[in-house]
C-alpha positions in Angstrom: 19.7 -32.0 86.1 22.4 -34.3 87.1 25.8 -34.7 86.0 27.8 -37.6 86.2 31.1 -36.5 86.9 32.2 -33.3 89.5 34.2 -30.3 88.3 37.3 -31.1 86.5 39.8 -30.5 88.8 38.2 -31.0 92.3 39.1 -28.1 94.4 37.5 -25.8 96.1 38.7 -23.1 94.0 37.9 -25.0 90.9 34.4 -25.1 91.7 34.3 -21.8 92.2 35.6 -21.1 89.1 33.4 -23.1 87.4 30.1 -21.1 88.8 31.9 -18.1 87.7 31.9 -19.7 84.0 28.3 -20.5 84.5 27.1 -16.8 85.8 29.1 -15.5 83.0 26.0 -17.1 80.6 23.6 -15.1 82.6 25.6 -12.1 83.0 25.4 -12.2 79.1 21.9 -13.3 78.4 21.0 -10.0 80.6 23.6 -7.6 79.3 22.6 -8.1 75.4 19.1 -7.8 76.4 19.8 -4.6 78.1 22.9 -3.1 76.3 21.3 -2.9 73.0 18.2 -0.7 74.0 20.3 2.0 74.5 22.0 1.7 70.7 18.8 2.1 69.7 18.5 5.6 68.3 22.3 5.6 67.0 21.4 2.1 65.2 18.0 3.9 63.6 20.7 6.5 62.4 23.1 4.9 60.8 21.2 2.3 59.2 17.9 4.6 58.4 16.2 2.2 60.0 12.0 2.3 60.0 10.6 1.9 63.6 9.7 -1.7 62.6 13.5 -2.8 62.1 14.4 -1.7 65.7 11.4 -3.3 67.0 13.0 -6.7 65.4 16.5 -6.2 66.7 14.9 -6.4 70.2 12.1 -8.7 69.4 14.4 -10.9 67.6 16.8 -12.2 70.5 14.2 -12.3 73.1 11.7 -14.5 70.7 15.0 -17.1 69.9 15.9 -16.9 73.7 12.5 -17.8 74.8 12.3 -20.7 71.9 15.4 -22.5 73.5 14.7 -21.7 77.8 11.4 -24.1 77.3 13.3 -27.4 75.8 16.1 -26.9 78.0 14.3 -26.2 81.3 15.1 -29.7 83.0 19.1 -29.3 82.1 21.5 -15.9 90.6 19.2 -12.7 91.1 22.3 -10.7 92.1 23.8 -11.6 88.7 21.3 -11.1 86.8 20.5 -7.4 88.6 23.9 -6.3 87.8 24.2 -7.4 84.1 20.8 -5.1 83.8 22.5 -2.3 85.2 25.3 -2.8 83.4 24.5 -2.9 80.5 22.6 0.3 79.8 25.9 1.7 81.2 28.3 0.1 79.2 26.2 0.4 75.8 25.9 4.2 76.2 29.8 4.2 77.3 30.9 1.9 74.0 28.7 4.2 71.8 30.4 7.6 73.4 34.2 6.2 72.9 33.4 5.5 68.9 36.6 3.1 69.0 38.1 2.2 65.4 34.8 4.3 64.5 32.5 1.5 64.9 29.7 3.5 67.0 27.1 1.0 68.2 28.4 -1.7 66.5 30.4 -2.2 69.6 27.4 -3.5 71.3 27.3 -6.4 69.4 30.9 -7.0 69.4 31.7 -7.2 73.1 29.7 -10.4 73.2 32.9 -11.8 71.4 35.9 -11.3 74.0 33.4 -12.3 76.8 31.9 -15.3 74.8 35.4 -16.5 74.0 36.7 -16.6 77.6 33.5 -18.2 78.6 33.7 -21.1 76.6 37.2 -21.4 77.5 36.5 -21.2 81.0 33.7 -24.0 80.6 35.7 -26.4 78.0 38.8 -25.7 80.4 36.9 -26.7 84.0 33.1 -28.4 83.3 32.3 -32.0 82.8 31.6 -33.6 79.4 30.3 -36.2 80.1 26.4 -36.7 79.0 23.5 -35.1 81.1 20.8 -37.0 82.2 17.6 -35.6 81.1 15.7 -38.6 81.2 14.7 -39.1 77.4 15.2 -37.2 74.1 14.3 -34.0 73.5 10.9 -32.7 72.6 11.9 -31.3 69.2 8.7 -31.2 67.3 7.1 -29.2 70.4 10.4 -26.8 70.7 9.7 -25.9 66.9 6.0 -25.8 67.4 6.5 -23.4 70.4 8.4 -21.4 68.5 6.6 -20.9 65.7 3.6 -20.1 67.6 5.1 -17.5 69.1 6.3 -16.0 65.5 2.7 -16.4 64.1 1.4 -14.4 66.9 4.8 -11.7 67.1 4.7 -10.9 63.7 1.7 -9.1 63.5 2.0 -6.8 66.6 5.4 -5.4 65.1 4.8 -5.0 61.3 0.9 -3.7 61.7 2.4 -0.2 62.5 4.5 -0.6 58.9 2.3 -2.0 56.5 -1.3 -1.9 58.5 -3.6 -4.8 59.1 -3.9 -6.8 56.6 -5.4 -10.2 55.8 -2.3 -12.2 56.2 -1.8 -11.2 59.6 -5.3 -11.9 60.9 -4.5 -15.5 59.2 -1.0 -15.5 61.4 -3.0 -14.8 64.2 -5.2 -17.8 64.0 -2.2 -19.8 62.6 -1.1 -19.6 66.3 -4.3 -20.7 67.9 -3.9 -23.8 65.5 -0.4 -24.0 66.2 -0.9 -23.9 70.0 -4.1 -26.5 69.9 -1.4 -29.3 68.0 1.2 -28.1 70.5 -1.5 -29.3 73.4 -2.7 -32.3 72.0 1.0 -33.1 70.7 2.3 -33.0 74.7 -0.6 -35.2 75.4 0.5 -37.3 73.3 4.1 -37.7 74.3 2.6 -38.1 78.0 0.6 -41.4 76.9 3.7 -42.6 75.6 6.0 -41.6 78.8 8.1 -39.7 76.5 9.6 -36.7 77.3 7.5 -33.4 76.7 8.6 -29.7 76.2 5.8 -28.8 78.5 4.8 -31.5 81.1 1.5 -32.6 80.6 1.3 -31.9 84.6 1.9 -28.5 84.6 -0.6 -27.7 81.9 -3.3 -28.7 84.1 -1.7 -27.4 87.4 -4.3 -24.1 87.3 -2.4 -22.5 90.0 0.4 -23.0 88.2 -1.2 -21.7 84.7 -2.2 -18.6 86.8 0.9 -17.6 88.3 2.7 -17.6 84.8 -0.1 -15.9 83.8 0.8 -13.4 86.1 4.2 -13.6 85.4 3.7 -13.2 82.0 1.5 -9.6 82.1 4.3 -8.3 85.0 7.0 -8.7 82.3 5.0 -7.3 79.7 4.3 -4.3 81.3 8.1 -3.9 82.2 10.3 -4.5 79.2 8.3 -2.3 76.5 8.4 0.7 78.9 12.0 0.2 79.0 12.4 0.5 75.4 10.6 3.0 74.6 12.2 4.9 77.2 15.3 4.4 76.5 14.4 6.0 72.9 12.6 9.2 74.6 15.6 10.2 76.7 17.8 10.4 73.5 15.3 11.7 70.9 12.6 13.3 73.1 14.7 14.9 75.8 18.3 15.3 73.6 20.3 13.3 76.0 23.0 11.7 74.8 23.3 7.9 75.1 26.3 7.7 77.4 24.1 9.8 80.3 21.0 7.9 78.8 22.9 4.8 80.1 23.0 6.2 83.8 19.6 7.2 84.1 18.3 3.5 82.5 20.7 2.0 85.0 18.8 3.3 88.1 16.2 0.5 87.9 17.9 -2.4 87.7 19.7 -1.5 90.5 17.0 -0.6 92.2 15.5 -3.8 91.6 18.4 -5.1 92.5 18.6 -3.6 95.9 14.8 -5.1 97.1 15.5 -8.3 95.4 18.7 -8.6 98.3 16.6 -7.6 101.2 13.6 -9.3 100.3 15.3 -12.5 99.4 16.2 -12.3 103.5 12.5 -13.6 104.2 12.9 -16.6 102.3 9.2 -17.9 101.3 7.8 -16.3 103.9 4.5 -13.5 103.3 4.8 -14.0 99.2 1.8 -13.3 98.4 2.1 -10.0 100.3 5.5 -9.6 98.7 4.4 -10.1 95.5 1.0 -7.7 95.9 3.8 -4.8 97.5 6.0 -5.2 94.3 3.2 -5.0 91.7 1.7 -1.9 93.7 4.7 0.2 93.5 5.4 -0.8 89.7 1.8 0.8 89.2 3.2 3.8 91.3 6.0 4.2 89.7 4.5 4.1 86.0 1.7 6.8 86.7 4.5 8.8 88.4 6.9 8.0 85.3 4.3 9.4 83.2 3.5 12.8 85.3 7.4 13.1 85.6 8.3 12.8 82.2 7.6 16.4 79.8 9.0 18.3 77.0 11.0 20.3 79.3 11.8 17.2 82.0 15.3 16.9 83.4 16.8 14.0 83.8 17.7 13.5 87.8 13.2 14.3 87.6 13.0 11.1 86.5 14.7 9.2 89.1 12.6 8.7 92.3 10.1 6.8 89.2 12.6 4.9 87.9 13.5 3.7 91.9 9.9 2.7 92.8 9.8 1.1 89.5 12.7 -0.8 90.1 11.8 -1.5 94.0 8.5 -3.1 92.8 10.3 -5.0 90.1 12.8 -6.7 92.9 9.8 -7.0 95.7 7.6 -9.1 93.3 10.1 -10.5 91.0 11.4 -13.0 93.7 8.6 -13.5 95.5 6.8 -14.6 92.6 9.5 -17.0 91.0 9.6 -18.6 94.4 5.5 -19.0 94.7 5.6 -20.5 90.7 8.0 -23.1 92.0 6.5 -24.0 95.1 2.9 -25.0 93.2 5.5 -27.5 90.7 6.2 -31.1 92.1 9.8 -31.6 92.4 10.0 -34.1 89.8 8.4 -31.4 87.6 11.3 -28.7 88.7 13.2 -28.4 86.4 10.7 -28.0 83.8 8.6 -25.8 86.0 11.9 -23.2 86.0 12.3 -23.3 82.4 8.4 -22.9 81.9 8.5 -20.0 84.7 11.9 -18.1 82.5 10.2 -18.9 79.2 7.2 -17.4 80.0 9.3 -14.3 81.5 11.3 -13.8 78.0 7.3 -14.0 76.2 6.0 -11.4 78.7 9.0 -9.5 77.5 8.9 -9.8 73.6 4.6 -9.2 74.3 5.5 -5.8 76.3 8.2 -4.7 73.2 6.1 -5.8 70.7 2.6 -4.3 71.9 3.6 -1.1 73.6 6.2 -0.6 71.3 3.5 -1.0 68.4 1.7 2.1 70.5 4.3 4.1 71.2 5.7 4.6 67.4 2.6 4.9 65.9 2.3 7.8 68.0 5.1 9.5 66.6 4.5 11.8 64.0 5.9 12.0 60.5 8.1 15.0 61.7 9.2 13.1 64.3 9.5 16.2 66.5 10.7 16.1 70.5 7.5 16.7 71.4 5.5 14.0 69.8 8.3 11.3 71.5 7.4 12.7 74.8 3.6 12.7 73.9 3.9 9.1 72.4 5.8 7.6 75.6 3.0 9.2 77.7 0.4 7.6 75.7 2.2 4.4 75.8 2.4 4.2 79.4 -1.3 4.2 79.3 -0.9 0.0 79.3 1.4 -0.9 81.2 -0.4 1.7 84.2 -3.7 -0.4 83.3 -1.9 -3.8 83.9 -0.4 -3.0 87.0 -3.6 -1.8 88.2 -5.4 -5.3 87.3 -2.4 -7.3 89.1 -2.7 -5.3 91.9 -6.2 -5.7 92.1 -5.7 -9.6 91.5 -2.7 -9.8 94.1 -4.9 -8.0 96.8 -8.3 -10.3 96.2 -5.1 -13.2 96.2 -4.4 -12.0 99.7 -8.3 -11.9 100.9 -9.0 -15.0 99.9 -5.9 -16.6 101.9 -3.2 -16.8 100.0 -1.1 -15.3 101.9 -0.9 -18.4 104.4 0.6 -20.2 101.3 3.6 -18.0 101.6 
């Protein structure tokens, strides 16, 4: 991405106010995902809402975030590790203080102070003059991309509602046919050098293809735990969602805490890096799991939620800087958004299929015990993936992949 002009007012100050402006977007993207899980049981509450309904109001943002990243791939770790620590915090804080009697409402509302002073910020110091992305945008293959990942959403979230039923098998193979003209439509814009949602390149990098493969399972196994987590502290354990927001926050900041001393080595040993991080995240789930009973304490639950979040810093880097270096550096740009998009569909994946296990667990009393039971249950997958990345990460190593790093 290249802009034409620099920074309105060209100072050193002005540029760095203008990268403030810019991390503000991220710090936001991260804190809705994260400061709504914590809402929640209050939003199930007060809107009597099934288990399906919260699954959307997760599902939903993550699904219409992933739609745009992969279109706008060609236009900070720290950031985003403190805007996921934040924002469990914050959530359960907003819920606690009730202001004006809104409850969790205020979750979605503090997007609107911080939105408004961040386009301010960016009307007040960016450029507008036009980017150049090198041709128009792929909007049949955005929409396609999007769809497809509807068609194949849908079905993992409503099945525990309404059950399997013909429609949704249909969906399913609505997506395979929806992907195949998605393939065949970015072949198409290749023979005509026109600009493609995904580069024609990258789809038959296999390395590539294999590390957001990888990608994509990591994330999976991550972001549904969370969730349903987040849900078992306040109606399995009775904890209230302002000390619910402390214990959720002790991940991300431990993720945040290997991400800064592993991003010391650079690219150096990232398949090793990346084999270390996916190790302790299976670790830390079958230790979540053991941890985690009818009579748990919170503070019990801590050293899992640290290994957790050291394995999700250790890899998480590493692995975003190994996806990059198999991308040509024409193909950056794209590569990045590719690499992010894939990230957000690992994470609607993880909400939508251990989410689908864990409340269909619960039963119709919906006792303490069953949420404990349920999230034990549901860990069951994401302990399973971790163990096949590990395994994959390891053979990665053998076979000398760690002299790529």
């Amino acid at each position: 991405m290249q802009i034409n002009q620099s920074v309105k007012e060209d100072s050193p100050s002005s540029y760095q106010l203008a990268a403030f402006f810019l991390l503000l977007g991220v710090f936001m993207n991260l804190l809705d995902a994260t400061i709504v899980i914590i809402a929640l049981p209050s939003i199930q509450v007060g809107l009597d809402a099934s288990f399906s309904a919260l699954h959307w109001v997760m599902a939903i943002y993550v699904l219409a975030f992933a739609s745009g990243l992969l279109p706008f791939g060609r236009l900070g770790d720290v950031v985003s590790g403190i805007a996921a620590a934040s924002g469990p915090l914050i959530g359960g804080m907003l819920i606690a203080l009730n202001v004006l009697d809104l409850g969790w409402r205020l979750v979605f509302l503090i997007n609107v102070p911080i939105g408004i002073f961040a386009i301010f910020g960016s009307v007040k110091l960016l450029p507008n003059d036009r980017m150049k992305t090198g041709g128009q945008i792929d909007w049949l293959g955005s929409f396609l991309f999007a769809c497809m990942i509807l068609l194949f959403t849908y079905p993992l979230i409503e099945a525990e509602q309404i059950g399997w039923s013909a429609w949704f098998w249909l969906m399913l193979a609505g997506a395979v046919i929806l992907t195949t003209v998605f393939w065949y439509w970015q072949h198409y814009l290749f023979s005509k050098k026109r600009l493609q949602t995904l580069p024609v390149p990258l789809i038959h990098n296999g390395e590539f293809l294999r590390s957001i493969a990888f990608l994509t399972l990591q994330f999976a196994g991550i972001a549904g735990v969370v969730v349903v987590f987040a849900v078992t502290l306040q109606n399995g354990l009775n904890i209230s969602p302002a000390f619910a927001g402390v214990v959720l926050a002790v991940h991300p900041l431990g993720a945040m805490l290997a991400a800064m001393a592993t991003g010391k080595l650079g690219n150096r040993w990232l398949p090793g890096r990346i084999f270390l991080g996916v190790l302790m995240l299976f670790c830390g789930m079958i230790l979540l799991k053991l941890s985690i009973g009818i009579n748990a304490a919170a503070h019990t639950l801590i050293p899992a939620l640290l290994i957790i979040g050291f394995g999700i810093g250790a890899s998480t880097m590493a692995l975003f800087q190994y996806v990059i270096m198999q991308v040509a550096q024409s193909e950056a740009g794209a590569g990045s958004g590719a690499m992010q998009t894939f990230q957000q569909v690992g994470i609607l994946l993880g909400i939508s299929v251990v989410g689908q296990i864990f409340f269909s667990s619960i039963n119709p009393e919906h006792d303490t015990t069953s949420y404990i039971v349920s999230m034990q249950t549901a860990l069951n997958l994401p302990i399973g993936i971790f163990a096949v990345l590990s395994l994959l990460a390891l053979i990665k190593i053998f076979l000398g992949g760690q002299k790529n790093g």
